[in-house]
Backbone as a chain_set.jsonl record, in Angstrom:
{"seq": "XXXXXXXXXXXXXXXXXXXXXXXXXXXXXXXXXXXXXXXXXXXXXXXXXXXXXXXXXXXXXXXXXXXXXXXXXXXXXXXXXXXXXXXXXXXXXXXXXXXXXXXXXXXXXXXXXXXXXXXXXXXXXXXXXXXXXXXXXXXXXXXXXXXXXXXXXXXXXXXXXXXXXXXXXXXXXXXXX", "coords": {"N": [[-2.341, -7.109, -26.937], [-2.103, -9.25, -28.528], [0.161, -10.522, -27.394], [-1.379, -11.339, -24.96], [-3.417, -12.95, -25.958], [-1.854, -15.406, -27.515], [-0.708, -16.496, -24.974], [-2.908, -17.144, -23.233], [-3.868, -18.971, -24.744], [-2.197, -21.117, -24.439], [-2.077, -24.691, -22.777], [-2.786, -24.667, -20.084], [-3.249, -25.247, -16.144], [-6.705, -25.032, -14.981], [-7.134, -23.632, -12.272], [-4.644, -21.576, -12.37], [-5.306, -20.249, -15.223], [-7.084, -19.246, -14.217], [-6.677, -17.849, -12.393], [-4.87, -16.104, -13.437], [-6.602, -14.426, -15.349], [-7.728, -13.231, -13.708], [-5.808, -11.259, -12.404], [-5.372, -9.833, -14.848], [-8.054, -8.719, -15.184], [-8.838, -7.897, -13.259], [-6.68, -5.786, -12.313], [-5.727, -6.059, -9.842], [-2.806, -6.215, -7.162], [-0.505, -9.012, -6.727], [-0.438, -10.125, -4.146], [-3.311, -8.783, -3.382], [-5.123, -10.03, -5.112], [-4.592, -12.959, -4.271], [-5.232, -13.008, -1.799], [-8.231, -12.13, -1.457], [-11.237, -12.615, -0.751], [-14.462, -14.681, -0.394], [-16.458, -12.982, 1.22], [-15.582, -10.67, 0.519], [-16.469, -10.446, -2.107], [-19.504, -9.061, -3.954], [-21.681, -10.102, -5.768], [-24.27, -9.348, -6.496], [-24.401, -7.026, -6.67], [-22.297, -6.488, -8.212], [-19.583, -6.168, -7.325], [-15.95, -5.924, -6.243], [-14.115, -5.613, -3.807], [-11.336, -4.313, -2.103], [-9.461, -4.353, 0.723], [-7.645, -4.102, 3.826], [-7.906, -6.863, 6.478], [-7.347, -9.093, 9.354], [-5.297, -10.746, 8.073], [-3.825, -9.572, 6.064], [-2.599, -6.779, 4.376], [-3.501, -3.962, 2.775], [-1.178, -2.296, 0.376], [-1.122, 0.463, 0.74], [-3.12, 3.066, 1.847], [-4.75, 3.881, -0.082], [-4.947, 2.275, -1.533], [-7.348, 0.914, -0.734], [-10.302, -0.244, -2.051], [-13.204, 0.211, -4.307], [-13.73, -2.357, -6.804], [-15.498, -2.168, -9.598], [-17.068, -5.699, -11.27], [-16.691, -6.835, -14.272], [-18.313, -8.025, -17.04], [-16.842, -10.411, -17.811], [-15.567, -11.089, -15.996], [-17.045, -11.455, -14.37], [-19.188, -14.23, -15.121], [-16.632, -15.848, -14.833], [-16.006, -15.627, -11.698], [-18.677, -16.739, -11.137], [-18.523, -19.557, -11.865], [-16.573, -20.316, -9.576], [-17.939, -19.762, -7.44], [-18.351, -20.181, -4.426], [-19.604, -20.841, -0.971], [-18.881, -20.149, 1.665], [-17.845, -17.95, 3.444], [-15.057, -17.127, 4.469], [-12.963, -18.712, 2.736], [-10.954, -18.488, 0.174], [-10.932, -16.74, -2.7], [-9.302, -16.731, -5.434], [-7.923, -19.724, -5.572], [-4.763, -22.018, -5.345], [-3.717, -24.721, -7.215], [-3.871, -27.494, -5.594], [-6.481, -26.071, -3.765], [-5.682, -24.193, -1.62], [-3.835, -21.189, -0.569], [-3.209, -19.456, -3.237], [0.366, -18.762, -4.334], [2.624, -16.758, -4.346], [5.578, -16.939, -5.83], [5.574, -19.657, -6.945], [3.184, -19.44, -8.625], [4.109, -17.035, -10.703], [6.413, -18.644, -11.445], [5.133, -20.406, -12.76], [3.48, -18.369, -14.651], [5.913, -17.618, -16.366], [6.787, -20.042, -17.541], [4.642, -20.485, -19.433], [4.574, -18.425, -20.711], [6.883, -18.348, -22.082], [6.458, -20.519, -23.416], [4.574, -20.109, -25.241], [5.83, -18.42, -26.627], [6.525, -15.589, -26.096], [8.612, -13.021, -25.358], [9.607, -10.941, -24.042], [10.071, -9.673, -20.569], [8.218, -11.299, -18.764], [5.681, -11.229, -15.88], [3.889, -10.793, -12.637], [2.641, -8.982, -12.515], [2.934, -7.865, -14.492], [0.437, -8.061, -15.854], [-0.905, -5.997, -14.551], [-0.052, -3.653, -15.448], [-0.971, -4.263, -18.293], [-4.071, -4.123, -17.957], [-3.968, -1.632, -17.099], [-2.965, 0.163, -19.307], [-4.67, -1.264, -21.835], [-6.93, 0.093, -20.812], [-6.527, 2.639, -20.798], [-6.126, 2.729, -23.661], [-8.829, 2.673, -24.528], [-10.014, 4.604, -24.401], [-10.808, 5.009, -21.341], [-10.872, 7.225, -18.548], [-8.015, 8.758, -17.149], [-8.005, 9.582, -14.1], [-9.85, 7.577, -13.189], [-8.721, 5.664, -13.843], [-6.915, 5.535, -12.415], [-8.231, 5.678, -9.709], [-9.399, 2.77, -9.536], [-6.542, 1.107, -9.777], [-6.018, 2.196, -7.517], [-4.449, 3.858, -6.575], [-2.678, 6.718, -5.391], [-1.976, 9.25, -6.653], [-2.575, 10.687, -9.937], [-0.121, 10.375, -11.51], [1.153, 8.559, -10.854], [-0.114, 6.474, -12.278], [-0.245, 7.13, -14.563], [2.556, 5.574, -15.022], [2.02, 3.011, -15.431], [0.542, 2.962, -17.699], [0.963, 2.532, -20.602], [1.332, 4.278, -23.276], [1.555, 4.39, -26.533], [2.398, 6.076, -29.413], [1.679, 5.089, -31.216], [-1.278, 4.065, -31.865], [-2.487, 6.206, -32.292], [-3.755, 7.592, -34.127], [-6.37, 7.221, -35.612], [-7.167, 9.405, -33.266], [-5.999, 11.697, -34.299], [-7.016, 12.356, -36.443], [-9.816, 14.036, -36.438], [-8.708, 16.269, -36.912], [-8.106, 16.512, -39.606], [-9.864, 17.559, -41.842], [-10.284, 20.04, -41.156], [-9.232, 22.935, -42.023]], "CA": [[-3.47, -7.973, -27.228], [-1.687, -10.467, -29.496], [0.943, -11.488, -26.326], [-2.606, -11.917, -24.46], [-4.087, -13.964, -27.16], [-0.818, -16.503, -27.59], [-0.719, -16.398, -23.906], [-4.122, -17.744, -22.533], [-4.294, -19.672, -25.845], [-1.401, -22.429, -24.167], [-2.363, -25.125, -21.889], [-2.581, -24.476, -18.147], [-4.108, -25.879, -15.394], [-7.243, -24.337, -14.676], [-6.65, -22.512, -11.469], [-3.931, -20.478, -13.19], [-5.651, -19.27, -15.964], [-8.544, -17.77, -13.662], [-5.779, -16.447, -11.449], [-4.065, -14.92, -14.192], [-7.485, -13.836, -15.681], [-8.17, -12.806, -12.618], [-5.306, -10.573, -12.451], [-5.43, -9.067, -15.516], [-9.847, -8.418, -15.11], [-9.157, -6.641, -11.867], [-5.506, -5.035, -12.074], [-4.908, -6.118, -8.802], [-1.465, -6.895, -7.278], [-0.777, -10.497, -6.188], [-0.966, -10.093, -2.641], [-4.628, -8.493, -3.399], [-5.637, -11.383, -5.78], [-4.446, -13.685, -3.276], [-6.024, -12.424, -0.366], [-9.579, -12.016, -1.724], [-11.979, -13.705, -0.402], [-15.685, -13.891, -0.644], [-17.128, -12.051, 1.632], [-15.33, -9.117, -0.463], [-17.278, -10.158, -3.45], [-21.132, -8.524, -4.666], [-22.192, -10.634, -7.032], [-25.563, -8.837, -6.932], [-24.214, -5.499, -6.927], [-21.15, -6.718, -9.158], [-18.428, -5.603, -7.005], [-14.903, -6.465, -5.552], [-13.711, -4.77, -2.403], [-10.26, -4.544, -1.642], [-9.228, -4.052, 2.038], [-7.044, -4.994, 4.703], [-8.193, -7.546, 7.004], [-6.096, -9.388, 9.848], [-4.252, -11.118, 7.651], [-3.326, -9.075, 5.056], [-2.638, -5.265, 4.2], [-2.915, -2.886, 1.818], [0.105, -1.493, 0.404], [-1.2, 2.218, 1.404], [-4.732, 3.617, 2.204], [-5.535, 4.135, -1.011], [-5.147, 0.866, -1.675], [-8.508, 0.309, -0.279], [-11.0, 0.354, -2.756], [-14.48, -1.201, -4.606], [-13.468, -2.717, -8.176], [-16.691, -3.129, -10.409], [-16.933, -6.53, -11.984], [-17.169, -6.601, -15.71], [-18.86, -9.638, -17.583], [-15.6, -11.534, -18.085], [-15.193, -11.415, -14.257], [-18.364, -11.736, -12.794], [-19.113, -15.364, -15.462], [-15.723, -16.273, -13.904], [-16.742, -15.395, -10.099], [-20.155, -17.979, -10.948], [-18.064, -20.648, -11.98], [-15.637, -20.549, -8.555], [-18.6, -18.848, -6.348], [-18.04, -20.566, -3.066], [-20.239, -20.281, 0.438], [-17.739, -20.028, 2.605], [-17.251, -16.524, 2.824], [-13.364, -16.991, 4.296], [-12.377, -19.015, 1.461], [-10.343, -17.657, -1.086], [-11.686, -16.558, -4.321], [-8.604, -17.874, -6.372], [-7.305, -21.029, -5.058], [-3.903, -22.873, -5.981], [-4.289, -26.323, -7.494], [-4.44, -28.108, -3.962], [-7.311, -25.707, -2.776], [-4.788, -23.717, -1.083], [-4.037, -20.015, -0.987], [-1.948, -18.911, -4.09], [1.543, -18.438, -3.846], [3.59, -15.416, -5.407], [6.383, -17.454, -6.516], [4.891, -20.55, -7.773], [2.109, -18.538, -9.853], [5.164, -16.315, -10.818], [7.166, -19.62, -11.996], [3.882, -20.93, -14.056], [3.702, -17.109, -15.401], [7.017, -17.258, -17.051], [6.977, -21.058, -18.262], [3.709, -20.5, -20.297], [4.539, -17.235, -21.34], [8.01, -19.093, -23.329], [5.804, -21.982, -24.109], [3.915, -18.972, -25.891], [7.127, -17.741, -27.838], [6.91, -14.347, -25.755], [10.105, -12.804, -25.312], [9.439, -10.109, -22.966], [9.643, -10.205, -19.477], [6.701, -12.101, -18.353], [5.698, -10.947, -14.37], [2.657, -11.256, -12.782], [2.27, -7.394, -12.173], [2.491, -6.89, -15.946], [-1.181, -7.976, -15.901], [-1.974, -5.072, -13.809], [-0.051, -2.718, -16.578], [-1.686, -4.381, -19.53], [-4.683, -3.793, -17.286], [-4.311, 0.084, -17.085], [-3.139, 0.148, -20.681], [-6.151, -1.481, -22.389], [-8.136, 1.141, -20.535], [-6.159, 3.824, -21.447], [-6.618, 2.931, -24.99], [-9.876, 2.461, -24.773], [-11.126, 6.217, -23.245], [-11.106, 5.443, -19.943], [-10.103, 8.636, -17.838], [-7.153, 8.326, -16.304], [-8.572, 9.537, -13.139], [-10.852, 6.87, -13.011], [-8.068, 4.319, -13.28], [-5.786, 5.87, -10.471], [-9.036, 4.939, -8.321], [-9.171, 1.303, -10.331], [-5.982, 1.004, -9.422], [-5.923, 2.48, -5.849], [-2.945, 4.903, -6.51], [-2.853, 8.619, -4.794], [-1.57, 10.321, -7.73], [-2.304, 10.403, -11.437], [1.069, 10.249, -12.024], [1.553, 7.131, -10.699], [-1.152, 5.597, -12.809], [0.624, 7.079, -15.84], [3.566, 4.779, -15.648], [0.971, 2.058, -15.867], [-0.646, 3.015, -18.809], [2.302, 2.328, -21.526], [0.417, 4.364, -24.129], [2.536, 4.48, -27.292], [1.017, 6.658, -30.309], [0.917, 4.359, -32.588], [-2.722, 3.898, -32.052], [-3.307, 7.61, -31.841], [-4.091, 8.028, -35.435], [-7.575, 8.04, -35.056], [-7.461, 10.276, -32.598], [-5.408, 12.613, -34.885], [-8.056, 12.372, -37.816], [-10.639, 14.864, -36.253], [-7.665, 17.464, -37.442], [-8.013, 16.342, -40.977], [-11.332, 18.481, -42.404], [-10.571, 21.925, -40.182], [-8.736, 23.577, -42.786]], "C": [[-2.98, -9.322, -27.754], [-0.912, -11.19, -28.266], [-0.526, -12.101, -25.271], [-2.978, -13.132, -24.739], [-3.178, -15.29, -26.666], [-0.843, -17.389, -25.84], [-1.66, -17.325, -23.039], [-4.68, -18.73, -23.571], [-3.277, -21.197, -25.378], [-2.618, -23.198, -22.921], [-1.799, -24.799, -20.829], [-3.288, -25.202, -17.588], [-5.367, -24.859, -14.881], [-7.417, -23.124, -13.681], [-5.914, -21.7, -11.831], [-4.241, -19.654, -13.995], [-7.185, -18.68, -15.009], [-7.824, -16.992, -13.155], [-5.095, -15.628, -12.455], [-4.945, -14.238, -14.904], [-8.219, -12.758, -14.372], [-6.96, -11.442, -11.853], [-5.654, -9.477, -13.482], [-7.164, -8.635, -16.033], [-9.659, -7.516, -14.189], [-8.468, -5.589, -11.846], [-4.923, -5.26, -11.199], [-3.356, -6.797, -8.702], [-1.232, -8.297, -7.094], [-1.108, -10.397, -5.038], [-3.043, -9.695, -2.553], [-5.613, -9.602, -4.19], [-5.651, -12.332, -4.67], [-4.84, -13.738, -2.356], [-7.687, -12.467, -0.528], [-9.923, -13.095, -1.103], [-13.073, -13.444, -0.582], [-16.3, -13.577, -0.187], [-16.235, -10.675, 1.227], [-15.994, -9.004, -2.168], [-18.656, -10.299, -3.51], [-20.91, -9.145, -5.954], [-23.191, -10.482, -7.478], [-24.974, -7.355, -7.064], [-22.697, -5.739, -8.176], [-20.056, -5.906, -8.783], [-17.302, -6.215, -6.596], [-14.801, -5.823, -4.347], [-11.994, -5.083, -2.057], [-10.179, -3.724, -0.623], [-8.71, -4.557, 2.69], [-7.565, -5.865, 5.817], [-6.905, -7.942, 8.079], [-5.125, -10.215, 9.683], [-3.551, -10.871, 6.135], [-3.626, -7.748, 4.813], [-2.381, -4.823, 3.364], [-1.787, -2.369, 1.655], [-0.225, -0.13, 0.523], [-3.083, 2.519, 1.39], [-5.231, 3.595, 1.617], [-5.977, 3.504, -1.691], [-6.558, 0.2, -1.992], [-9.439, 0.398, -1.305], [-12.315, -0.603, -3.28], [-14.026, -0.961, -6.212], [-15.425, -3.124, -8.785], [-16.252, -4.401, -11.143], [-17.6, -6.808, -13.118], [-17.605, -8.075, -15.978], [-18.365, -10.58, -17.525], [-15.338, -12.066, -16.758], [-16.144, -12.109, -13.692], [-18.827, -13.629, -13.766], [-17.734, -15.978, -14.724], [-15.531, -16.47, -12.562], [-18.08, -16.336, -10.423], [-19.51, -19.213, -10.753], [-17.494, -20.904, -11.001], [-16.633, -19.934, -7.751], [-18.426, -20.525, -5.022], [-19.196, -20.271, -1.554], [-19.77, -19.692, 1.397], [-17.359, -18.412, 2.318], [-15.401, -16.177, 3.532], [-12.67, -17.199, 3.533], [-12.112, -17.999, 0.617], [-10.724, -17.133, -2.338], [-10.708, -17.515, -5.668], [-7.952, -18.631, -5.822], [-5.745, -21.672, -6.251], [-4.425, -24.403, -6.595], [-5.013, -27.109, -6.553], [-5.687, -27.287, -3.785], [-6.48, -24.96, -2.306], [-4.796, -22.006, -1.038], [-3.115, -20.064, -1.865], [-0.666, -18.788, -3.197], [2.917, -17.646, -4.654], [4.499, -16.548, -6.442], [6.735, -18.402, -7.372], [4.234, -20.265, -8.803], [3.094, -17.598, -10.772], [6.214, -17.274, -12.317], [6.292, -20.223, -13.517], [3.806, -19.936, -14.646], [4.75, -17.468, -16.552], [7.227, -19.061, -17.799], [5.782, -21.077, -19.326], [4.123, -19.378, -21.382], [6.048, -17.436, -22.725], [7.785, -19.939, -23.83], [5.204, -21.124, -25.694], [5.001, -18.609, -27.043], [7.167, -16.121, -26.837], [7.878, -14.012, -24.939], [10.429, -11.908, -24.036], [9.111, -10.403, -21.598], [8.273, -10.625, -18.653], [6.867, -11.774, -16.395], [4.397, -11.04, -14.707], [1.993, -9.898, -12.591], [2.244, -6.884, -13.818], [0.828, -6.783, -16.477], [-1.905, -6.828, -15.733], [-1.549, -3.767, -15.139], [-0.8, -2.683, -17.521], [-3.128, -3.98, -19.027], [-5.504, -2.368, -17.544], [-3.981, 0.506, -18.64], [-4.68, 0.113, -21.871], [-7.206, 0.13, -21.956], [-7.986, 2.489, -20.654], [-6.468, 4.337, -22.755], [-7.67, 2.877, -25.489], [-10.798, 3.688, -24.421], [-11.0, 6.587, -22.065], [-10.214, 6.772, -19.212], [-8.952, 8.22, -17.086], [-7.08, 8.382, -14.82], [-8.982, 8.164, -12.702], [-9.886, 6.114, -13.016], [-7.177, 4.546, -12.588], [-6.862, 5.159, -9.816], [-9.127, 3.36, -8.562], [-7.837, 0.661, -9.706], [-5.366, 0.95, -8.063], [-4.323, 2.886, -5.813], [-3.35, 6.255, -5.443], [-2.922, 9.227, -5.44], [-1.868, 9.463, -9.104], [-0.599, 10.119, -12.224], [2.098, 8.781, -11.801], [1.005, 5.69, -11.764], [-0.404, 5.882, -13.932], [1.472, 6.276, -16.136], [3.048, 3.668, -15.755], [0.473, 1.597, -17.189], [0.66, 3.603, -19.773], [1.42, 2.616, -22.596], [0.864, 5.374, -24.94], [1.577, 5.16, -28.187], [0.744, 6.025, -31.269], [-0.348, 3.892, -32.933], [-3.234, 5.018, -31.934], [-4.073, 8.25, -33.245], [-5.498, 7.977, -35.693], [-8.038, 8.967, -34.379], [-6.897, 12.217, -33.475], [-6.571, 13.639, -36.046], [-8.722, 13.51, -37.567], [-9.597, 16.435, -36.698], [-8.25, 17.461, -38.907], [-9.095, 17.42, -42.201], [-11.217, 19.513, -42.194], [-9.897, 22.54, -41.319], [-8.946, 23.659, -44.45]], "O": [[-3.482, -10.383, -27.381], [-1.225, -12.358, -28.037], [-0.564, -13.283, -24.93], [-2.925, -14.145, -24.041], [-3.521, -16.052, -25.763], [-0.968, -18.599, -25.653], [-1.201, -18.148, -22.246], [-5.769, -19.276, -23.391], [-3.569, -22.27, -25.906], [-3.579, -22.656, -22.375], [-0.597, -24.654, -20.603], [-4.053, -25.915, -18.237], [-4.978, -23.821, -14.344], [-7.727, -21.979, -14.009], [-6.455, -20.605, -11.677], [-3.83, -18.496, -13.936], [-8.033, -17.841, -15.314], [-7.939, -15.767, -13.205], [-4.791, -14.463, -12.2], [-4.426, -13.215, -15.35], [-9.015, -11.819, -14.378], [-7.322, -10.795, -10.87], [-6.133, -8.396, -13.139], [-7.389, -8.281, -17.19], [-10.217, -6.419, -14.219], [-8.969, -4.509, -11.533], [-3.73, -4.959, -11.167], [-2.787, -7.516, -9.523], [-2.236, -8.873, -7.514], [-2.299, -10.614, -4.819], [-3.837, -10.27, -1.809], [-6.738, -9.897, -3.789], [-6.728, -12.527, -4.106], [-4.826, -14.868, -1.868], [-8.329, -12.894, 0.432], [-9.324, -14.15, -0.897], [-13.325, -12.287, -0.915], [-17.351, -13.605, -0.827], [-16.446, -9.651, 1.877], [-16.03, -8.107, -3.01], [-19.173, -11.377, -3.219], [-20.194, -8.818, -6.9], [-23.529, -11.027, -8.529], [-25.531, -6.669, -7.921], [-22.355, -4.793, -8.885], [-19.548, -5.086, -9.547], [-17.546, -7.419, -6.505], [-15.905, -5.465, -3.937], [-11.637, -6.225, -1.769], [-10.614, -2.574, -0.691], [-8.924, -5.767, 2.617], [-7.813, -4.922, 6.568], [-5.782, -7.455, 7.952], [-4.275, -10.534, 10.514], [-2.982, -11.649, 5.369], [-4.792, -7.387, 4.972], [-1.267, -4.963, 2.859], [-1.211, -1.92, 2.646], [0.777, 0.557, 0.324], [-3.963, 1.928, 0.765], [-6.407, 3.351, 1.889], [-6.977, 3.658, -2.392], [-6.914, -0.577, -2.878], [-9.428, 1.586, -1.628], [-12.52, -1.755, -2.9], [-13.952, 0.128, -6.782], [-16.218, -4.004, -8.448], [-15.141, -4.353, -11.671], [-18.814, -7.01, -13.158], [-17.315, -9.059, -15.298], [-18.938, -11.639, -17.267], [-14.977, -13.207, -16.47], [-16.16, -13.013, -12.857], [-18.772, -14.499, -12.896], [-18.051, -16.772, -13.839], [-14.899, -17.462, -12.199], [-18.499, -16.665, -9.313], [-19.736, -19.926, -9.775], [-17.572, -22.13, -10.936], [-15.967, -19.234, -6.989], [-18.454, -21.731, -5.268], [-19.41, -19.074, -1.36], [-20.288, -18.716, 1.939], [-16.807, -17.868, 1.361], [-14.693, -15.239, 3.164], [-11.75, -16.43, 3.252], [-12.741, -16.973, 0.359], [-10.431, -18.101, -3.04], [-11.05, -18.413, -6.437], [-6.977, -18.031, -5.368], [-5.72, -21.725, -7.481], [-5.478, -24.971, -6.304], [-6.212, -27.388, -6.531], [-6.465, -28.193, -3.485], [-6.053, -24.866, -3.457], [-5.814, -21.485, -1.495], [-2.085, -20.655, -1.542], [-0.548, -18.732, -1.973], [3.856, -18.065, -5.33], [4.138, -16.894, -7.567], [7.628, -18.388, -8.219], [4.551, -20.725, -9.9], [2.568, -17.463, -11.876], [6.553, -16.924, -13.447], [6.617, -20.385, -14.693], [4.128, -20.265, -15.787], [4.299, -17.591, -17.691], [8.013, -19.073, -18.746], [6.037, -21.848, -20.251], [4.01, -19.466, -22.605], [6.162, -16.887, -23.821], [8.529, -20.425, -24.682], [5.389, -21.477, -26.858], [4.762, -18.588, -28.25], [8.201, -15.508, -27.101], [8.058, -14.6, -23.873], [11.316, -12.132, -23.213], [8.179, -11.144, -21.284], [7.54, -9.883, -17.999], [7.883, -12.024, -15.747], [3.782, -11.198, -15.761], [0.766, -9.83, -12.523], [1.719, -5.865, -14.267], [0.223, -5.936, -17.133], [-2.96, -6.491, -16.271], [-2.419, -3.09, -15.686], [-1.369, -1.654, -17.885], [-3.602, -3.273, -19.915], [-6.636, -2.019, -17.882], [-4.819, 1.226, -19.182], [-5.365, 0.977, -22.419], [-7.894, 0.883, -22.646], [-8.865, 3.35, -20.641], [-6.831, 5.452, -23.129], [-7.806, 2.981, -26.708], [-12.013, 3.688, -24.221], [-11.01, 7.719, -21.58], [-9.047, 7.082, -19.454], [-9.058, 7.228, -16.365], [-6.381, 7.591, -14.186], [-8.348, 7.659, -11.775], [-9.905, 5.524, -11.936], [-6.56, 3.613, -12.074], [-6.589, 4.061, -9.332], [-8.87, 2.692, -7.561], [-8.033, -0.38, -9.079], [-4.581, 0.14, -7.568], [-3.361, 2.386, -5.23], [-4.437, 6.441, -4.896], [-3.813, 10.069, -5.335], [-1.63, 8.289, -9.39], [-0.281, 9.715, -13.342], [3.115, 8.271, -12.27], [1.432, 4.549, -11.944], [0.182, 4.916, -14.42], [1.538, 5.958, -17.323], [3.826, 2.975, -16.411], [0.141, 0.504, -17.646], [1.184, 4.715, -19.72], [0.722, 1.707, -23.045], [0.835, 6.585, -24.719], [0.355, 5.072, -28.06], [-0.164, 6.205, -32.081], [-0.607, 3.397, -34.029], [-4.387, 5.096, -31.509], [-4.816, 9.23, -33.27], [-5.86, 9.07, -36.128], [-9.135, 9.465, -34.63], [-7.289, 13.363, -33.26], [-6.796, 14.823, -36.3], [-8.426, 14.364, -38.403], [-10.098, 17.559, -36.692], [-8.853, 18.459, -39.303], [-8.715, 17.823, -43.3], [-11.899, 20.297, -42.854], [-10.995, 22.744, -41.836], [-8.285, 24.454, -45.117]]}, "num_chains": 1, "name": "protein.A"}
């Protein structure tokens, strides 16, 4: 939370921080950020859609999937809503489509502007992502499909979920005896 905070608290250029809000709101990978477009987004039903199209593919079947869009997303999707349903959803500076290595480069110069020490990627979004929602209840089921894994066990190495916040969870012990 706190590398979050520091994080989205530096100056950027606007396109960046939606795309990197826009990472870490959805989970998706870059290629799936990047690819969106809006005829994959319900803004009355408040959905995403991820799917391959003919110019871009899922990394596996399962890939495929419908993301709900939470508050933070869908005010963010008003502000960039678009007509054009080929257009991109997150755009580079130019207008452009994103570009891994550029967005990648701006990742890791904010993130030391920040003071954070740890490797800064743009896929850690999608961890902190499944994290948060780990620590927050969500089933882990439910974020394999969030995710668009096969296996729970894949989603586990996602969800970096240390016990030091388990101590509430411990408490309901405390009275039984």
């Amino acid at each position: 939370r706190e590398e979050l905070n520091v994080f989205f608290s530096q100056p950027m250029k606007a396109t960046y921080r939606t795309a990197f809000l826009g990472l870490f709101l959805t989970g998706f990978r870059f290629g799936e950020l990047a690819n969106l477009k809006w005829k994959h987004v319900d803004l009355t039903k408040r959905i995403l859609t991820v799917e391959s199209d003919e110019n871009f593919r899922t990394k596996t079947n399962n890939s495929e999937r419908v993301i709900p869009i939470g508050a933070s997303l869908f005010n963010i999707l008003k502000e960039l809503k678009c007509n054009d349903k080929e257009d991109y959803v997150f755009k580079s500076p130019n207008g452009g489509q994103l570009k891994e290595r550029r967005l990648l480069s701006k990742c890791k110069i904010i993130a030391q502007r920040a003071g954070i020490t740890s490797n800064a990627t743009l896929h850690k979004f999608r961890h902190t992502y499944a994290t948060f929602l780990i620590r927050n209840g969500v089933q882990i089921q439910n974020i394999k499909e969030l995710l668009g894994h096969s296996t729970v066990t894949q989603t586990e190495i996602y969800a970096h979920n240390k016990s030091d916040h388990l101590h509430s969870d411990v408490k309901i012990l405390d009275n039984i005896l």
